[in-house]
PDB file of N, CA, C and O in Angstrom:
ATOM      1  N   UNK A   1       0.835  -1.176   0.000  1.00  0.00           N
ATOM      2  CA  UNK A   1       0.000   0.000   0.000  1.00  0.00           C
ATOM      3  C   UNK A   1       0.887   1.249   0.000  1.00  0.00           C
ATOM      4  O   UNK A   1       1.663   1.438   0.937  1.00  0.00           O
ATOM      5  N   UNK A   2       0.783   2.229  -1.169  1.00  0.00           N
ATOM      6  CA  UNK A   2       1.302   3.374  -0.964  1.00  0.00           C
ATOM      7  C   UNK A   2       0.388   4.404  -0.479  1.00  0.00           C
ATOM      8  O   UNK A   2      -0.779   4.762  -0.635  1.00  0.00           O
ATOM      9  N   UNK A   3       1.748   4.815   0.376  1.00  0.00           N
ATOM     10  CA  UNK A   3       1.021   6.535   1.173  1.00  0.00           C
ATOM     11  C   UNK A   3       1.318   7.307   0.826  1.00  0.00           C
ATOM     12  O   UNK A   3       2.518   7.530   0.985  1.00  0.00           O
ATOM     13  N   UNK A   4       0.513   8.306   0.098  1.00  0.00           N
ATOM     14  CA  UNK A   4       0.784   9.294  -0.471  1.00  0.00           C
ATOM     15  C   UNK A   4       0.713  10.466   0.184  1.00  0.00           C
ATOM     16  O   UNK A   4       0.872  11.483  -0.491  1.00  0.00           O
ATOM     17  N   UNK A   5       0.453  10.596   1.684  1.00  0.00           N
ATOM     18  CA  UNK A   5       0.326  11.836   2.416  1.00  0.00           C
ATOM     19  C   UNK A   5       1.623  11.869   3.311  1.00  0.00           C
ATOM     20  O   UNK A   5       2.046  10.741   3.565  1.00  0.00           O
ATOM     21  N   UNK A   6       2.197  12.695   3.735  1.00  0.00           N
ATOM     22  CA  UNK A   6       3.176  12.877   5.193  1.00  0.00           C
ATOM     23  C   UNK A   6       2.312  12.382   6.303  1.00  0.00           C
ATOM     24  O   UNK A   6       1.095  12.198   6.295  1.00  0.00           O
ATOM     25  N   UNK A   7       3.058  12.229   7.126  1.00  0.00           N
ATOM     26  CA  UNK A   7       2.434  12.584   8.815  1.00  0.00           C
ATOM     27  C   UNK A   7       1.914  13.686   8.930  1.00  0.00           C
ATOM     28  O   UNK A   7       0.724  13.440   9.126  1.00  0.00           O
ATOM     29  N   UNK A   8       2.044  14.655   8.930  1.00  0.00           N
ATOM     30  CA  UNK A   8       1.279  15.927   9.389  1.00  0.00           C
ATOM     31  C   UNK A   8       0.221  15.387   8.266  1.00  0.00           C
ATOM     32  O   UNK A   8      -0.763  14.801   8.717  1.00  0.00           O
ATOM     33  N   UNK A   9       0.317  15.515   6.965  1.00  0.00           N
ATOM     34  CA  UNK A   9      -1.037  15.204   6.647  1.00  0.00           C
ATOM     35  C   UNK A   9      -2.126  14.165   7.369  1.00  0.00           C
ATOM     36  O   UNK A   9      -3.241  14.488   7.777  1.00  0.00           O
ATOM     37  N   UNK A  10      -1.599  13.001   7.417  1.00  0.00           N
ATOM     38  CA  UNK A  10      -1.905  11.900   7.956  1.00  0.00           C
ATOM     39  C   UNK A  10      -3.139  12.378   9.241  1.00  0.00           C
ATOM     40  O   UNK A  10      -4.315  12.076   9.440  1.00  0.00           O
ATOM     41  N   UNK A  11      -2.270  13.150   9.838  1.00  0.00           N
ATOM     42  CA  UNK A  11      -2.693  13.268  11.183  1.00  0.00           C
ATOM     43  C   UNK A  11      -3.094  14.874  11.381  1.00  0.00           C
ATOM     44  O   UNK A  11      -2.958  15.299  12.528  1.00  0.00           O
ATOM     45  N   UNK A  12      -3.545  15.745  10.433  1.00  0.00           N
ATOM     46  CA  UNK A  12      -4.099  16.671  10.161  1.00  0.00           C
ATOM     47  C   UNK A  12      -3.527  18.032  11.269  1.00  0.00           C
ATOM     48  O   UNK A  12      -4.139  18.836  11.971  1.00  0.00           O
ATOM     49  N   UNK A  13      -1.956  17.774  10.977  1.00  0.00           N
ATOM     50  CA  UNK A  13      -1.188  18.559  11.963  1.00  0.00           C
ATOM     51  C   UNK A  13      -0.963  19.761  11.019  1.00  0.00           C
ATOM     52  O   UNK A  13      -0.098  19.521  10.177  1.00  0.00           O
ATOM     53  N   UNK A  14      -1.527  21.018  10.937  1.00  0.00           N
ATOM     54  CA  UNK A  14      -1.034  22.232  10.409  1.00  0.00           C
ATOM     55  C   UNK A  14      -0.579  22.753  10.971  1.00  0.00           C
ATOM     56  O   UNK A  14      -0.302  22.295  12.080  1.00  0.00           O
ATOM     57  N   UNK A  15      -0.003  24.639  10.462  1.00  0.00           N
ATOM     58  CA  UNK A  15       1.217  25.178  11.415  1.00  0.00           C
ATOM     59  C   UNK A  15       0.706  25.705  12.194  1.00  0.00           C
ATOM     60  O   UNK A  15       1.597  26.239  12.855  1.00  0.00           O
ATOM     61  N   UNK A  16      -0.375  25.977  12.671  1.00  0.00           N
ATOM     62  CA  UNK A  16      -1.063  26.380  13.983  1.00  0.00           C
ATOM     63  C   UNK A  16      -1.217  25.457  14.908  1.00  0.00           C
ATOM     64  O   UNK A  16      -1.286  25.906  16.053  1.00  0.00           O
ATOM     65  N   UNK A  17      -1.291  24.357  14.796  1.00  0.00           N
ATOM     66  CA  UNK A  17      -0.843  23.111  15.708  1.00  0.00           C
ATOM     67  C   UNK A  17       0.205  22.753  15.913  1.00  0.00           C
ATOM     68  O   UNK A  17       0.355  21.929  16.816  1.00  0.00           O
ATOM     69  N   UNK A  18       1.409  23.245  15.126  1.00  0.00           N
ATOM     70  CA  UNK A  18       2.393  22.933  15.109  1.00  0.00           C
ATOM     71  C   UNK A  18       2.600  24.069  16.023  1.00  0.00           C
ATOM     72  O   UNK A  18       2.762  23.531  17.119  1.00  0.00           O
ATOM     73  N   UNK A  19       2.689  25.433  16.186  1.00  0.00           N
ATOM     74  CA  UNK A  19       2.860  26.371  16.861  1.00  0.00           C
ATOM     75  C   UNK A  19       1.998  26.370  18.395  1.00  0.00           C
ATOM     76  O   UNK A  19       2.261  27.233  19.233  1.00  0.00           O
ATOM     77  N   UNK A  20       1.165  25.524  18.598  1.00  0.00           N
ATOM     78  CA  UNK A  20       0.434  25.433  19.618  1.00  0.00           C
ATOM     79  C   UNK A  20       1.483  24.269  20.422  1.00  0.00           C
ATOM     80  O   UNK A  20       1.773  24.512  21.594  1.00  0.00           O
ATOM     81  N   UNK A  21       2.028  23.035  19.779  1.00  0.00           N
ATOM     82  CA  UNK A  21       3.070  22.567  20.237  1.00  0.00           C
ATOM     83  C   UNK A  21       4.381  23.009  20.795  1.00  0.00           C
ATOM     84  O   UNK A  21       5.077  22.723  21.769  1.00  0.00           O
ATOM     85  N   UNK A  22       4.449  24.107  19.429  1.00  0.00           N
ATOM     86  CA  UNK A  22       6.013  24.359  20.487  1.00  0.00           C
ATOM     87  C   UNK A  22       5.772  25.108  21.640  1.00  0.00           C
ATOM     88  O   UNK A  22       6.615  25.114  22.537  1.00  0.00           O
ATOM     89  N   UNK A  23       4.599  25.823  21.748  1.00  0.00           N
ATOM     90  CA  UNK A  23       4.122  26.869  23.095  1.00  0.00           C
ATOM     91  C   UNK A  23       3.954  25.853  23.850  1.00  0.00           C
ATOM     92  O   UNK A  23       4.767  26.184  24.714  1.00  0.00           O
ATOM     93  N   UNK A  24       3.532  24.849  24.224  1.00  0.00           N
ATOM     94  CA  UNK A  24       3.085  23.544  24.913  1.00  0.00           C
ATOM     95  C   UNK A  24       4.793  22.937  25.547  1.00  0.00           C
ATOM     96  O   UNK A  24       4.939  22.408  26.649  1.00  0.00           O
ATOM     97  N   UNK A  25       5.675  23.130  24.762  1.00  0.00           N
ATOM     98  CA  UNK A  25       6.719  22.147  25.381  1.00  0.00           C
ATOM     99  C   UNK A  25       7.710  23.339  25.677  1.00  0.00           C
ATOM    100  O   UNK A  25       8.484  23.317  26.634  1.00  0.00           O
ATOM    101  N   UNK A  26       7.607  24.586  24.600  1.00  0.00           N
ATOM    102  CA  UNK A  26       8.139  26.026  24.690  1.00  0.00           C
ATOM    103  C   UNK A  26       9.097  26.049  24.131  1.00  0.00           C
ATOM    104  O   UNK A  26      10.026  26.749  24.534  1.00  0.00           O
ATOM    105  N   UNK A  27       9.193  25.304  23.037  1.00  0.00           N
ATOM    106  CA  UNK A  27      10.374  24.829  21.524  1.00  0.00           C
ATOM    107  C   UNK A  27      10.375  26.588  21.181  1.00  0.00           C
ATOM    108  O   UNK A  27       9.451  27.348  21.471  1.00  0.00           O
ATOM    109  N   UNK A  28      11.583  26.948  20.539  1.00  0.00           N
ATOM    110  CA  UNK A  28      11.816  27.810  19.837  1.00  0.00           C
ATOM    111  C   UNK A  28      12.573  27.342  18.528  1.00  0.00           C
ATOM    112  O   UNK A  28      13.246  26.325  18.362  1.00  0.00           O
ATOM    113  N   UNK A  29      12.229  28.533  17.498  1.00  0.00           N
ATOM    114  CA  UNK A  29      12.099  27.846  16.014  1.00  0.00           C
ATOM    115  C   UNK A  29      13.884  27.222  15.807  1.00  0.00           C
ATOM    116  O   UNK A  29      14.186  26.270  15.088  1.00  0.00           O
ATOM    117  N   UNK A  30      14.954  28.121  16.715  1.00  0.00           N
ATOM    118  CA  UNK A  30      16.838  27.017  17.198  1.00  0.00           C
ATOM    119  C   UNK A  30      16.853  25.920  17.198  1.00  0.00           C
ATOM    120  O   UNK A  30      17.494  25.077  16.570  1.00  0.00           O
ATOM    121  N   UNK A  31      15.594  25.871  18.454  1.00  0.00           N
ATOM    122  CA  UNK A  31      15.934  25.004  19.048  1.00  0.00           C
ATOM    123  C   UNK A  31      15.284  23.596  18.330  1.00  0.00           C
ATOM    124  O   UNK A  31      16.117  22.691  18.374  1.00  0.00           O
ATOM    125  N   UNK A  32      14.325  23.289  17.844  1.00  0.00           N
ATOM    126  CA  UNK A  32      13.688  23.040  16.666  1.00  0.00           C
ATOM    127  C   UNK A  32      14.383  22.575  15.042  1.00  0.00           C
ATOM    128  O   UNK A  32      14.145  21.660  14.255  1.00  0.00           O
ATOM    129  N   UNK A  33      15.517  23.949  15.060  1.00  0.00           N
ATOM    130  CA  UNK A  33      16.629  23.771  14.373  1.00  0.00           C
ATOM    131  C   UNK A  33      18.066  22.911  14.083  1.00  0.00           C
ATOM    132  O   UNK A  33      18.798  22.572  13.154  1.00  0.00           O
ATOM    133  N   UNK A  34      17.921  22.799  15.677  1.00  0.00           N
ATOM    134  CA  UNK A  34      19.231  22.458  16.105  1.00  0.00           C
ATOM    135  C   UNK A  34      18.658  20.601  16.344  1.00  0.00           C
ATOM    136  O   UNK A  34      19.458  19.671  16.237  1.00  0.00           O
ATOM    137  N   UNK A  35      17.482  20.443  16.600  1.00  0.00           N
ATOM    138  CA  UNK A  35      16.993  18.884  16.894  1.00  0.00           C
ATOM    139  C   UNK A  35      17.324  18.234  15.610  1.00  0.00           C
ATOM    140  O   UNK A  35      17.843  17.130  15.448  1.00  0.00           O
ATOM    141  N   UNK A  36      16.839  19.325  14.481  1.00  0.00           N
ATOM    142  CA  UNK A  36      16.644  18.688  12.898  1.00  0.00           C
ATOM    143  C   UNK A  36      17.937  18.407  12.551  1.00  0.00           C
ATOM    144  O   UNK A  36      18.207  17.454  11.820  1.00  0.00           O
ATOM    145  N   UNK A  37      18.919  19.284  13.089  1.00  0.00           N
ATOM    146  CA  UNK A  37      20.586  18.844  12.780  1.00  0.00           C
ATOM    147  C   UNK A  37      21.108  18.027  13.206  1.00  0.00           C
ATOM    148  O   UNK A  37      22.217  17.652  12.824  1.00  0.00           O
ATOM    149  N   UNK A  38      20.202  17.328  14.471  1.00  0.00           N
ATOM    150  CA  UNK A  38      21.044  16.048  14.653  1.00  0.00           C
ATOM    151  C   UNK A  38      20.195  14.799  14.325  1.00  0.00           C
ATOM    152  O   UNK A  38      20.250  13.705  14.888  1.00  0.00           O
ATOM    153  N   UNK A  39      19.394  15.181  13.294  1.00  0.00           N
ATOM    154  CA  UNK A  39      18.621  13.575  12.796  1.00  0.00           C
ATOM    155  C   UNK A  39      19.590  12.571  12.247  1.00  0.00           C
ATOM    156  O   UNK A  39      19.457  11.364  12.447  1.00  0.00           O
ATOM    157  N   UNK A  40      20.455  13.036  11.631  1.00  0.00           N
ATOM    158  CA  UNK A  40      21.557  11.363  11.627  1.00  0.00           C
ATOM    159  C   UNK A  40      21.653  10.682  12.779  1.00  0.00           C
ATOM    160  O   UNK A  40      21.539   9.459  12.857  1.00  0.00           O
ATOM    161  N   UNK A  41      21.901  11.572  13.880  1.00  0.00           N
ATOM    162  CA  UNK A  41      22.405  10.734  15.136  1.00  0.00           C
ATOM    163  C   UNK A  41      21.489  10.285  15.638  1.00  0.00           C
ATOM    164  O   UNK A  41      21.624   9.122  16.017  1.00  0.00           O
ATOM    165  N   UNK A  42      20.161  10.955  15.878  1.00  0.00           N
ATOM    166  CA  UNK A  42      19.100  10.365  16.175  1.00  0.00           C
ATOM    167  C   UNK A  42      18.485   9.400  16.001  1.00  0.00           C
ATOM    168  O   UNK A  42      17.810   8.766  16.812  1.00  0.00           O
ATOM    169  N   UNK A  43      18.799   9.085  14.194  1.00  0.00           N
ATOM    170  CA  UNK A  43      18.504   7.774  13.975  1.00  0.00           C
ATOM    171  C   UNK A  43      19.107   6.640  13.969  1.00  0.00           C
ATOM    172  O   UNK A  43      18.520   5.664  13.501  1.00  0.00           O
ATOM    173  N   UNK A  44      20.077   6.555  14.354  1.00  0.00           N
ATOM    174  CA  UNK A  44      21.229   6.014  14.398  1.00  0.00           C
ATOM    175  C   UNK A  44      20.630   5.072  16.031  1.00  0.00           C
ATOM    176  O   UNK A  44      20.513   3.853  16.158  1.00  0.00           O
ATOM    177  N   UNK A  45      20.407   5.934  16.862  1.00  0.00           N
ATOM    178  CA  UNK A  45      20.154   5.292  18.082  1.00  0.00           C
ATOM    179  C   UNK A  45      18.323   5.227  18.735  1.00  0.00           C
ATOM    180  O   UNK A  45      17.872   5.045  19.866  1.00  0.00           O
ATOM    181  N   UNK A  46      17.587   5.503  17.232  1.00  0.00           N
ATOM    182  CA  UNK A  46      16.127   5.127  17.634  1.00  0.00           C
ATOM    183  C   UNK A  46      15.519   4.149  18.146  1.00  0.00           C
ATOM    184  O   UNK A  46      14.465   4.363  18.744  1.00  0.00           O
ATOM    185  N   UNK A  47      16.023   2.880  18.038  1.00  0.00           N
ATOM    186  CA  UNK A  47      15.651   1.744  18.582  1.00  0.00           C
ATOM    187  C   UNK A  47      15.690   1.654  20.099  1.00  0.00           C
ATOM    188  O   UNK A  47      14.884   1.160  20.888  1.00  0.00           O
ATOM    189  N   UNK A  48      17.463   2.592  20.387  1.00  0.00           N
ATOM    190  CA  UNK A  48      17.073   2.012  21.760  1.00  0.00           C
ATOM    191  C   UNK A  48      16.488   2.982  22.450  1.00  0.00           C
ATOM    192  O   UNK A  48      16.387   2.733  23.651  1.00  0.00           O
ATOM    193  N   UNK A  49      15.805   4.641  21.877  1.00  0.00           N
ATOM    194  CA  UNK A  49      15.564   5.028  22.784  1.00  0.00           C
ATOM    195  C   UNK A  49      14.074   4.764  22.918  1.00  0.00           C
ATOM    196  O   UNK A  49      13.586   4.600  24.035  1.00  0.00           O
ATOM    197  N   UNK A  50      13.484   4.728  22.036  1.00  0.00           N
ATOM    198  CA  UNK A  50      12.200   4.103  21.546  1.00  0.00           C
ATOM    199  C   UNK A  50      11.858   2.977  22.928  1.00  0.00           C
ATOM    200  O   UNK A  50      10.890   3.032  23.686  1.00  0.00           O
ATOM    201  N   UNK A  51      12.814   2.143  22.941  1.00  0.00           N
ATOM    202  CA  UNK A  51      12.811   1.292  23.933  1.00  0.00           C
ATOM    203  C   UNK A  51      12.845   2.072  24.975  1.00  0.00           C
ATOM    204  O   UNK A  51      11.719   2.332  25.398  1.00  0.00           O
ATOM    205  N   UNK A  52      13.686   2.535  25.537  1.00  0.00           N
ATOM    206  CA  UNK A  52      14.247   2.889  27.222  1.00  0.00           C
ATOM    207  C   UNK A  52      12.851   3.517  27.346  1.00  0.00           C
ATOM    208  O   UNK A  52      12.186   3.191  28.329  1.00  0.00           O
ATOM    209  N   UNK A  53      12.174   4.645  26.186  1.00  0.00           N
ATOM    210  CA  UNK A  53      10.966   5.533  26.716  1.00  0.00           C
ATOM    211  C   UNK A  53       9.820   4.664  27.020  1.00  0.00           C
ATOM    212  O   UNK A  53       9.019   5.018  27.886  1.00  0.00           O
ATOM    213  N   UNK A  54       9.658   3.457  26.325  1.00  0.00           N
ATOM    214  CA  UNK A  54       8.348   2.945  26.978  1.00  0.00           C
ATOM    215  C   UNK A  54       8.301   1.601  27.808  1.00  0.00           C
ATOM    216  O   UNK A  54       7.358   1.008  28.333  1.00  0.00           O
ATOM    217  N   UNK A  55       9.785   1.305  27.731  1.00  0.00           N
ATOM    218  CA  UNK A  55      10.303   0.975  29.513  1.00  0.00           C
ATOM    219  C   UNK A  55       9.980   1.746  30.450  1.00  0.00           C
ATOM    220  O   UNK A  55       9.285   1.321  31.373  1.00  0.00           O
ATOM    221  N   UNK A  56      10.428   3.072  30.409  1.00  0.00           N
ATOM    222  CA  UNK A  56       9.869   3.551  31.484  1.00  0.00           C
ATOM    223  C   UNK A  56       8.166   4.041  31.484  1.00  0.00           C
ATOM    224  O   UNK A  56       7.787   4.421  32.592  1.00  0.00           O
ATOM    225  N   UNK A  57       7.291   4.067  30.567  1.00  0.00           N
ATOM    226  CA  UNK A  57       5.754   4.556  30.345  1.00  0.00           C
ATOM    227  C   UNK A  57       5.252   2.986  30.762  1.00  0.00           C
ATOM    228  O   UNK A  57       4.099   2.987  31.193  1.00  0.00           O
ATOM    229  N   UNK A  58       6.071   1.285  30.707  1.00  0.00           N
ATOM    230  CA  UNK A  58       5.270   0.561  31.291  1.00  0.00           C
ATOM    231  C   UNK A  58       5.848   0.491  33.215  1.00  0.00           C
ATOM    232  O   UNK A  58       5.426  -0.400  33.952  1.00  0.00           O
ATOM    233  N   UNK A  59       6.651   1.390  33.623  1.00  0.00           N
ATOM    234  CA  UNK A  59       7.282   1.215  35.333  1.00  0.00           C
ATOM    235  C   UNK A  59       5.870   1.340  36.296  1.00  0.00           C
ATOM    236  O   UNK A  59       5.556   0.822  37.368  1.00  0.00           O
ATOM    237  N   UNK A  60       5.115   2.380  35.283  1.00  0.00           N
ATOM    238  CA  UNK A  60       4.093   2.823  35.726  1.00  0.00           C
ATOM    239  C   UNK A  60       2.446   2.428  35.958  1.00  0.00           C
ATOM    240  O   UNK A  60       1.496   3.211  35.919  1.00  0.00           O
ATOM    241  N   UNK A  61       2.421   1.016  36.200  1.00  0.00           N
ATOM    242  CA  UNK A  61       1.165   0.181  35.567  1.00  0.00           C
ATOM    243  C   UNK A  61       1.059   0.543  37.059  1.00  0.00           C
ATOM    244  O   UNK A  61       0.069   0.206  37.707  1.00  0.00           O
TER     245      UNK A  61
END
């Protein structure tokens, strides 16, 4: 099956939701900047953090 939409499409995220997010966590458009610059590394180690985060979301049953 091809998907022809993004995620934000997908999930009907526009830039006013997107801007309601960064006020929510209090991202600035750097800092935002500076996350996107380290997507090599990020992906590089997604598996395990993917893991460790919902290791800790099941500590909590």
């Amino acid at each position: 099956m091809l998907i022809e939409k993004t995620l934000l499409e997908q999930f009907n995220i526009n830039e006013i939701e997107i801007q309601r997010r960064m006020e929510l966590f209090k991202l600035t458009q750097a800092e935002l900047d500076l996350l996107a610059a380290q997507q090599p590394i990020i992906e590089q180690h997604l598996d395990g953090l993917v893991a460790k985060f919902y290791d800790k979301q099941t500590q909590f049953d």
